[in-house]
C-alpha positions as CSV (number, residue, x, y, z in Angstrom):
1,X,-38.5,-98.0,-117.5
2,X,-39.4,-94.6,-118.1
3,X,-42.2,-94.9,-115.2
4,X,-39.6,-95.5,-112.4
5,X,-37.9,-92.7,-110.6
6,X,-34.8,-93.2,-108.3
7,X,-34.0,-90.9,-105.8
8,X,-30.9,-92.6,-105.0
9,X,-27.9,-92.5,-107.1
10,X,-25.5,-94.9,-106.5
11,X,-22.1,-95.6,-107.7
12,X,-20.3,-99.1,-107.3
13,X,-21.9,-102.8,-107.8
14,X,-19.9,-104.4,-105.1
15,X,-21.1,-107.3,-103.3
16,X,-20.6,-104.8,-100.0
17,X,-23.4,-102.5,-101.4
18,X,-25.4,-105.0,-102.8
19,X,-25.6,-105.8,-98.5
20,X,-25.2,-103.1,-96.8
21,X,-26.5,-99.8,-98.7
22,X,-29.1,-101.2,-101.6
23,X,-30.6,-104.0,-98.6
24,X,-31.3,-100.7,-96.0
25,X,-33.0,-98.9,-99.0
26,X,-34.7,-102.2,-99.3
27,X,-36.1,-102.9,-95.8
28,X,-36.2,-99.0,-94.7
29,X,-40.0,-97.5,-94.2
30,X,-40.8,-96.1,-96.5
31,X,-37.9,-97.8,-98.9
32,X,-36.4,-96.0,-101.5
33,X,-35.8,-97.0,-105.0
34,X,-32.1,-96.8,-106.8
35,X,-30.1,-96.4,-109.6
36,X,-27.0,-98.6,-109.6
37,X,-24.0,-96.8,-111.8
38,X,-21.1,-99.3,-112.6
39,X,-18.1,-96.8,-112.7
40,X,-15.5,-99.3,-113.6
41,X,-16.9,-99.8,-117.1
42,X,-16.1,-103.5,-116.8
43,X,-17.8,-106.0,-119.7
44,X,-16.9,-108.9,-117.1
45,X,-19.7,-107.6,-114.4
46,X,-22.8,-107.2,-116.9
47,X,-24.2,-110.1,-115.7
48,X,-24.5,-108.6,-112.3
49,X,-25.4,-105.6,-113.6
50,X,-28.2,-107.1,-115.0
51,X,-28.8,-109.6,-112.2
52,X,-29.0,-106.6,-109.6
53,X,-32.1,-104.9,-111.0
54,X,-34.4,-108.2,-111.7
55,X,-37.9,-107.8,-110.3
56,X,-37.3,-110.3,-108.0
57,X,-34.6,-109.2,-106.4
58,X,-31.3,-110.4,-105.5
59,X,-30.7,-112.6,-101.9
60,X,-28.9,-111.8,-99.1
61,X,-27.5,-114.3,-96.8
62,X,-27.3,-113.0,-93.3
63,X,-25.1,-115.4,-90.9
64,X,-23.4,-115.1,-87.4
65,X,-23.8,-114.5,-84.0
66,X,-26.4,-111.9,-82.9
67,X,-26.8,-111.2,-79.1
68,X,-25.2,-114.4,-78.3
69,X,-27.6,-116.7,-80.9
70,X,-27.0,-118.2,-83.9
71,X,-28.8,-116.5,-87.5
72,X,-29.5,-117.8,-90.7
73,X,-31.2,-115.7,-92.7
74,X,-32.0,-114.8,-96.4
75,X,-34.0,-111.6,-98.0
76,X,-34.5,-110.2,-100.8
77,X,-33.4,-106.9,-102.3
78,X,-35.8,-104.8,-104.6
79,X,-34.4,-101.6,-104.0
80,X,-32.4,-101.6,-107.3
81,X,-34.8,-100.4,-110.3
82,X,-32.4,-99.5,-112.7
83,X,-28.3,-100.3,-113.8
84,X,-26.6,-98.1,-116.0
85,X,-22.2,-98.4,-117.0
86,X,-20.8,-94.9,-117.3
87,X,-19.3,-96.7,-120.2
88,X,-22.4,-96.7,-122.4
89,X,-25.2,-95.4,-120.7
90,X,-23.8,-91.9,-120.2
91,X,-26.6,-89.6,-121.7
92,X,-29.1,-91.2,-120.0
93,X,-27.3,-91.3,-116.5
94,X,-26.8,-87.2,-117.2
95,X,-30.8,-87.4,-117.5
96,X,-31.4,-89.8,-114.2
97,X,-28.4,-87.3,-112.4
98,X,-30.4,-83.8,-113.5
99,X,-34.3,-85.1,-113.0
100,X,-34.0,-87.3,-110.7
101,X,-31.3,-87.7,-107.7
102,X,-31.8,-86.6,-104.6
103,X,-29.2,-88.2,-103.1
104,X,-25.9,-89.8,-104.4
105,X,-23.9,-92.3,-102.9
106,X,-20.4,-94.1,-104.3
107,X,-18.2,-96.8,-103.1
108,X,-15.6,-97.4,-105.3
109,X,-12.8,-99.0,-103.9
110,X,-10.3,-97.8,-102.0
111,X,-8.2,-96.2,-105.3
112,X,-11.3,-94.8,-106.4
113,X,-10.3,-90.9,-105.5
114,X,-6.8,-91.5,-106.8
115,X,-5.8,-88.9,-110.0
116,X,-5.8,-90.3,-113.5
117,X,-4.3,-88.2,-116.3
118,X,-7.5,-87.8,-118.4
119,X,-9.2,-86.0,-114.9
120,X,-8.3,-82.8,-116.5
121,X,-9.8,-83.6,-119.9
122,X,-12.6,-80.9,-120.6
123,X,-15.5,-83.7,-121.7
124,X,-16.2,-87.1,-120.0
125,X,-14.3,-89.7,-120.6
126,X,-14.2,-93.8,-119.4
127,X,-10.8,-93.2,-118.5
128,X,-11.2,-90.5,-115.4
129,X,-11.8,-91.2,-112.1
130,X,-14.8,-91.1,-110.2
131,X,-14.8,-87.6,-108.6
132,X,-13.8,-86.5,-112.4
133,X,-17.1,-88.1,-113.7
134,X,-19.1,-87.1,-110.7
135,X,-17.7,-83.6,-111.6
136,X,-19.2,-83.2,-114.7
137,X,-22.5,-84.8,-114.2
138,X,-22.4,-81.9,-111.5
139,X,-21.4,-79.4,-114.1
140,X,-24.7,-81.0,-116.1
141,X,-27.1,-80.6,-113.4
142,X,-26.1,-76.9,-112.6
143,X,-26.2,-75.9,-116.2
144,X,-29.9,-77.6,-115.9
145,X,-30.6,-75.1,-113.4
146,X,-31.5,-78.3,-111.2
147,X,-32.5,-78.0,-107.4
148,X,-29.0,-79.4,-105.6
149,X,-28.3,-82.5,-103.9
150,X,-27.1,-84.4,-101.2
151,X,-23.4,-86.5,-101.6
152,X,-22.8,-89.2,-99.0
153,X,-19.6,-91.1,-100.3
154,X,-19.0,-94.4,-98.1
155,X,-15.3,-95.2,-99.5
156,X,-13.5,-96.0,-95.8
157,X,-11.1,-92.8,-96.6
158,X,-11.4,-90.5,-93.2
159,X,-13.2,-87.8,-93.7
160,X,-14.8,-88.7,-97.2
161,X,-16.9,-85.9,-97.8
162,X,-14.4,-83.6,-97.1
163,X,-12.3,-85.3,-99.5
164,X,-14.5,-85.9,-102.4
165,X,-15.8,-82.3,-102.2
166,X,-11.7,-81.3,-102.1
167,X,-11.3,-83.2,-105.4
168,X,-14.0,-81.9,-107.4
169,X,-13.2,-78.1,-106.8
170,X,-9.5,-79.1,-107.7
171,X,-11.0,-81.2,-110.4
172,X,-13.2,-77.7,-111.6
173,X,-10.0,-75.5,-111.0
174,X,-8.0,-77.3,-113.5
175,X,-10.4,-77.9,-115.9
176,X,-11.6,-73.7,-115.7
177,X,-14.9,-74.2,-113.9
178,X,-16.6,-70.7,-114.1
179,X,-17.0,-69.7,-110.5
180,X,-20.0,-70.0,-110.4
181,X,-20.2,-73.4,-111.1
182,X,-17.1,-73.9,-108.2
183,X,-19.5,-71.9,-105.3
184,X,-22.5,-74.1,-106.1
185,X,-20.6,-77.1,-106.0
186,X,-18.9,-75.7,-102.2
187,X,-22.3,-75.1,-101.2
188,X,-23.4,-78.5,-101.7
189,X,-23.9,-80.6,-98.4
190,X,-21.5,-83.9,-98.7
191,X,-21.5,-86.3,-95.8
192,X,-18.8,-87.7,-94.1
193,X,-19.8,-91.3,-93.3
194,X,-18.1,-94.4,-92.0
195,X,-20.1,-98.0,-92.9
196,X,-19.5,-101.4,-91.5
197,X,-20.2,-104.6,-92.0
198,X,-18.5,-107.7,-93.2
199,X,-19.4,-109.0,-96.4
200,X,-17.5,-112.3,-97.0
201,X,-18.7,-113.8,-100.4
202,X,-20.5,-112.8,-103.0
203,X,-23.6,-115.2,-104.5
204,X,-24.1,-115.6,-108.3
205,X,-25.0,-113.6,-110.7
206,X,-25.7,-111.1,-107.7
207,X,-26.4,-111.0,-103.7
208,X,-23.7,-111.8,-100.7
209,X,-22.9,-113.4,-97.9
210,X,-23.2,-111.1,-94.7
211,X,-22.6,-111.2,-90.9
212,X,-26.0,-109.3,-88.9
213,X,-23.6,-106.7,-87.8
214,X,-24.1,-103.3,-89.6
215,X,-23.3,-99.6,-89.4
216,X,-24.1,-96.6,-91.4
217,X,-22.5,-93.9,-89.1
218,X,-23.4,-90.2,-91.0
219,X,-22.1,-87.3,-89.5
220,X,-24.4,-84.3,-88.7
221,X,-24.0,-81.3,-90.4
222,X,-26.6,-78.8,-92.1
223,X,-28.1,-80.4,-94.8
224,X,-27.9,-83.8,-94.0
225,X,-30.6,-86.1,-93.4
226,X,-30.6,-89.5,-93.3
227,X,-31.0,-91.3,-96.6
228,X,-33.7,-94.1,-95.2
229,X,-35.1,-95.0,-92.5
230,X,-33.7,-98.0,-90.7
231,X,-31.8,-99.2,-87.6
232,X,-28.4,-99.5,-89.3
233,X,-28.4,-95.9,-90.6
234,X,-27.4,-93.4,-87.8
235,X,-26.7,-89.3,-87.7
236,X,-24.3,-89.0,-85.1
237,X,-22.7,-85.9,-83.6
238,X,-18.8,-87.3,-84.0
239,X,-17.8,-90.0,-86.4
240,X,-13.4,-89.6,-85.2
241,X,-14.4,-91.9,-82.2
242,X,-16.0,-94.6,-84.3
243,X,-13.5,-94.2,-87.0
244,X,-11.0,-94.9,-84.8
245,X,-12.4,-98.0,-83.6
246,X,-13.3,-99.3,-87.1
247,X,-10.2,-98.3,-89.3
248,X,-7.7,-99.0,-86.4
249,X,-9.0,-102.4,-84.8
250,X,-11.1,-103.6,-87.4
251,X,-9.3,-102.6,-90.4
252,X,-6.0,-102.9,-89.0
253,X,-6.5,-106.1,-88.6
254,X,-8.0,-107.6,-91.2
255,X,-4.6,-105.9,-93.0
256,X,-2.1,-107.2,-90.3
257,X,-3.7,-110.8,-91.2
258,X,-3.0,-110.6,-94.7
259,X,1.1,-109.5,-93.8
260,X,0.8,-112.9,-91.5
261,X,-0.4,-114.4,-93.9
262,X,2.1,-113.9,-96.6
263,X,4.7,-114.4,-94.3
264,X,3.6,-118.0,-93.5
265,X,3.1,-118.9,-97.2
266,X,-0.2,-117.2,-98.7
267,X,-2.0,-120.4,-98.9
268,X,-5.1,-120.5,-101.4
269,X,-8.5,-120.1,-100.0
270,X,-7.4,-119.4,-96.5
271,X,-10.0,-117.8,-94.6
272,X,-10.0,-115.1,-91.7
273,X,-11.7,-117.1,-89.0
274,X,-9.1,-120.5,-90.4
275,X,-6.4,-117.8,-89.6
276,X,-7.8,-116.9,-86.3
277,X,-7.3,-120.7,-85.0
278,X,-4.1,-120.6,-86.1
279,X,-0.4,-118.9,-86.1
280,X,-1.5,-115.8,-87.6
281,X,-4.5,-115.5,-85.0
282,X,-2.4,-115.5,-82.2
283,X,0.7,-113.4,-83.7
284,X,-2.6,-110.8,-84.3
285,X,-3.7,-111.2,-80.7
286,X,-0.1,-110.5,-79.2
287,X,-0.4,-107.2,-81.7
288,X,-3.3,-106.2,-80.5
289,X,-2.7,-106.5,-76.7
290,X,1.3,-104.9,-77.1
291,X,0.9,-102.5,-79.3
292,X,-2.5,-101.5,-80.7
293,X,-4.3,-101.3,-77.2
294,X,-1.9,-99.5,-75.8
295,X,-1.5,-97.0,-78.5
296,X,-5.4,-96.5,-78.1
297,X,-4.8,-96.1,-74.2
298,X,-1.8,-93.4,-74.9
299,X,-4.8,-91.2,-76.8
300,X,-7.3,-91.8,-73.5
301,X,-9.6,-94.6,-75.4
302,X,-8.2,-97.8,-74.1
303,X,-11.8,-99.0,-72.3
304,X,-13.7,-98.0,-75.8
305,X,-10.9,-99.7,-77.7
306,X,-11.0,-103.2,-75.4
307,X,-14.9,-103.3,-76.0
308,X,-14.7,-102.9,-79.4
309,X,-12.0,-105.5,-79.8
310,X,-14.1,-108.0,-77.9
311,X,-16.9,-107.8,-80.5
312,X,-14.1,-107.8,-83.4
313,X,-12.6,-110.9,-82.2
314,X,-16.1,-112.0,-82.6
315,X,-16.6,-111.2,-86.0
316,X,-13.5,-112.5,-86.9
317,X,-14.4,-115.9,-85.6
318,X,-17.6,-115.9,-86.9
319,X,-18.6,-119.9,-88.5
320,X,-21.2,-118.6,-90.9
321,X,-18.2,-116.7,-93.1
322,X,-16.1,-117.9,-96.0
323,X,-14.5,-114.8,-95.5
324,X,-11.3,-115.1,-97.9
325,X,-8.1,-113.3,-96.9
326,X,-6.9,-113.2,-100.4
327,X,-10.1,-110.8,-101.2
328,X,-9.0,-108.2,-98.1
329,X,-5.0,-108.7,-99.5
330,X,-6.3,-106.5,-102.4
331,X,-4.7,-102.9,-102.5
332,X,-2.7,-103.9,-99.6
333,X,-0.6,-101.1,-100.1
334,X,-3.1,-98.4,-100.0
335,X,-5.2,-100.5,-96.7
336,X,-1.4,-100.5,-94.8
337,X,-1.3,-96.7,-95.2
338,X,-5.2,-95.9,-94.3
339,X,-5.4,-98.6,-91.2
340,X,-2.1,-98.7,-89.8
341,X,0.1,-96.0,-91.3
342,X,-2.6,-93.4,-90.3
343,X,-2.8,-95.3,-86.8
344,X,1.1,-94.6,-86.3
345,X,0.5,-90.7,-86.9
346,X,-2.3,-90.7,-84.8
347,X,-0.5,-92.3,-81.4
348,X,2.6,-90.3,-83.0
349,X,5.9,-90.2,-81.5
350,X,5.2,-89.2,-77.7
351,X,3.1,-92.5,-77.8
352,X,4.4,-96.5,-77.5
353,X,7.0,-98.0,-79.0
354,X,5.2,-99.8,-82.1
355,X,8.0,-102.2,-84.1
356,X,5.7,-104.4,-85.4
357,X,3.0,-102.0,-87.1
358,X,5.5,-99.9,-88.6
359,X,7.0,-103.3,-90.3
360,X,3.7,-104.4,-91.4
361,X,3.8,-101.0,-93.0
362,X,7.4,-101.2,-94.3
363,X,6.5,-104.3,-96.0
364,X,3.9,-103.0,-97.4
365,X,5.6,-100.3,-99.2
366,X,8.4,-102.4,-100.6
């Protein structure tokens, strides 16, 4: 594979890339070709890693509602050219990240930024997070005396560029970065973006289940371009008013669901739009309408807010997706903070009287 050259950089194999990101770089004009990094080192998910980069490509099932009419839809993905494992391909992703990235995106999860204690460790190891291994494949590519790069992380963390740049200075401050290194990693552009789009089920040994609804929201800011081109991917002045709408209707409730559902026994292989129908649909309807509109009406964005959950309920109900509420219960902790804790700070205490959000949120934490 030494013919093939990847401008894109990409960290995380998840079924949510696989339809959201790598299928834009597939179907954008012209498309763009990409290395897929598997952070996680996982032996479980070579297969996929494998299965992601076959000539062929990988499908992509696109079902749901669009404008009113039903789709039902499959394409293929060929944007992936080459899977590496930070695990065991680490010399040759330091080569692909100094000769040939232009551009690097990441979505690992939504503990991906959090600390571990070999961050501070002054060589690459499996055990460090993601900003700690972005960090030194940085390092690598400024001691190259390599052109810089754009960074456009798409964890749903507000803010992400922000924060990933935050982490990698702190990340070079403890590990005695010269400063040198520190400015030219400050002076790189990092995105904030916000992405959307449900992906409900993953297909075997790679691809997914998606609903037509997408959104890659990039905030403008000098540097930053847009990464393909194609109608999902958007430079937009603002991202707060979108990531608003997304984190705190969307988000919150796909996390409010998964507190119903435990609370009414945390049967297997329930699925959102199965909940929707039932007792936890409606104990999420009475949420929204008594506490989560009005706390978006308190902040002057209650007309916004009652559009947007129009077109959620949609989603939620759509029949195309198995989407399973035991795959959004995961890190429920750290989703009750981002979506509904953060929503709480924002209407603050001037605003509404919200009882039930903050005990989603206690229960959360216990």
């Amino acid at each position: 594979m030494s013919d093939i050259r990847t401008p894109i950089l990409q960290f995380g194999t998840s079924r949510f890339l696989q339809a959201h990101a790598d299928l834009f770089f597939s179907e954008a004009t012209p498309a763009r070709a990409v290395t897929v990094v598997q952070s996680s080192g996982d032996p479980a998910r070579a297969g996929r890693l494998a299965a992601l980069a076959l000539p062929e490509g990988y499908p992509v099932l696109v079902r749901g509602l669009q404008d009113g009419a039903p789709m039902d839809a499959e394409t293929r993905v060929t944007s992936v050219k080459r899977t590496l494992s930070t695990a065991t391909d680490w010399a040759e992703l330091t080569r692909i990240f100094c000769t040939e990235a232009e551009v690097v995106i990441s979505n690992t999860g939504d503990a991906g930024y959090l600390p571990q204690p070999a961050d501070l460790h002054p060589t690459p190891s499996q055990g460090m997070s993601f900003p700690a291994k972005l960090f030194h494949l940085l390092a690598a590519r400024f001691a190259a005396g390599a052109a810089p790069l754009v960074i456009m992380p798409m964890e749903l963390v507000p803010e992400n560029g922000h924060v990933l740049k935050a982490r990698l200075l702190d990340i070079g401050a403890g590990n005695g970065a010269a400063p040198a290194l520190l400015d030219w990693i400050a002076a790189l552009p990092f995105a904030n973006s916000l992405v959307d789009r449900i992906v409900s089920e993953p297909l075997e040994p790679a691809g997914a289940v998606a609903e037509p609804y997408a959104l890659w929201a990039i905030e403008a800011a000098p540097g930053i371009a847009a990464p393909c081109n194609h109608p999902a991917v958007q430079i937009v002045p603002d991202l707060e008013e979108i990531e608003r709408l997304k984190l705190h209707i969307l988000n919150l409730g796909h996390t409010a669901l998964v507190d119903f559902w435990r609370a009414t026994g945390a049967r297997d292989g329930a699925l959102v739009r199965e909940l929707m129908a039932g007792p936890e649909g409606a104990a999420l309807l009475a949420l929204y309408q008594a506490e989560v509109l009005p706390g978006f009406a308190h902040k002057g964005r209650g007309t916004e807010a009652a559009a947007y959950l129009a077109t959620t309920l949609d989603r939620f109900a759509n029949p195309f997706l198995d989407h399973k509420i035991a795959d959004i219960a995961q890190n429920h902790g750290q989703k009750a903070e981002r979506r509904i804790a953060a929503f709480l700070d924002w209407v603050g205490p001037e605003g509404p009287a919200l009882p039930d959000l903050h005990a989603i949120v206690e229960r959360a934490r216990a």
